[in-house]
N, C-alpha and C positions, 0 to 999 in steps of 0.2 A: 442160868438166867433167872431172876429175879422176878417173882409177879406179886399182883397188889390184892388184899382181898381186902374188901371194908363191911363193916357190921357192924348192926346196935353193940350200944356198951351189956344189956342186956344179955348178946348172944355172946360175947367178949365175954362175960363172967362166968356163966353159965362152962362154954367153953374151956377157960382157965383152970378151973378147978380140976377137969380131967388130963392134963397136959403135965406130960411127966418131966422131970428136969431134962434129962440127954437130949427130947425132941425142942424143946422150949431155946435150950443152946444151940440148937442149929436153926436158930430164925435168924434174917437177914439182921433184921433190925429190932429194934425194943416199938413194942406196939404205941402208936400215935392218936390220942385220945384227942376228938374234936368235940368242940361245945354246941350241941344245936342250939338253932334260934326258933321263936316260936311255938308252931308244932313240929317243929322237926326233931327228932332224939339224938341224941349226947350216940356218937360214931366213936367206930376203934380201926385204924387201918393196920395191918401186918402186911409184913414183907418176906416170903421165903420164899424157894422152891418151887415148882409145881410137884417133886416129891412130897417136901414135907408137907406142903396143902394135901395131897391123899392121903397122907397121915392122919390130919389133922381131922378129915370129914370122917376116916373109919373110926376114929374116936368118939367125935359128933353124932354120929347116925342113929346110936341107940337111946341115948338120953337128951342132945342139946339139937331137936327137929329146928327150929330157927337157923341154929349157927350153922349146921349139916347144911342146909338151903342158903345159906351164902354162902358155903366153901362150894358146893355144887356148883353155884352160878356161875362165882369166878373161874372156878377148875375149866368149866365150858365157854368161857368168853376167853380165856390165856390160850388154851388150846386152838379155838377159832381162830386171832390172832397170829398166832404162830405156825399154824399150820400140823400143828401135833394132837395126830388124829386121838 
């Protein structure tokens, strides 16, 4: 099953950079880059797993504290949702 995580383009690069090829082929989908308006900032949404998302935040956690904090959110809102504790 499939879940959605969204994040600055900021925590999206940040991110990127640590992301090895083998896990990057196992995302759902190719990340979807939204233009904010405003003050609102330029979003990245990804589609994978809730495996690959624990991947992705043990990656995050030590250098990309933003990105880490949106994979965290979303990991606890998919879970909440789904009921996977």
């Amino acid at each position: 099953m499939s879940m959605e995580i969204v994040m600055t383009r900021e925590s999206f690069d940040c991110l990127e950079k640590l992301v090895p090829a083998g896990l990057a082929e196992r995302m759902e989908a190719p990340p979807v880059f939204l233009h904010g308006s405003g003050t609102a900032p330029h979003q990245v949404v990804l589609n994978c797993t809730l495996e690959v998302a624990e991947e992705l935040l043990a990656l995050a956690r030590p250098s990309c504290g933003p990105a880490a904090e949106d994979l965290r959110i979303a990991i606890a809102e998919y879970r909440k949702s789904t009921g996977r504790a």
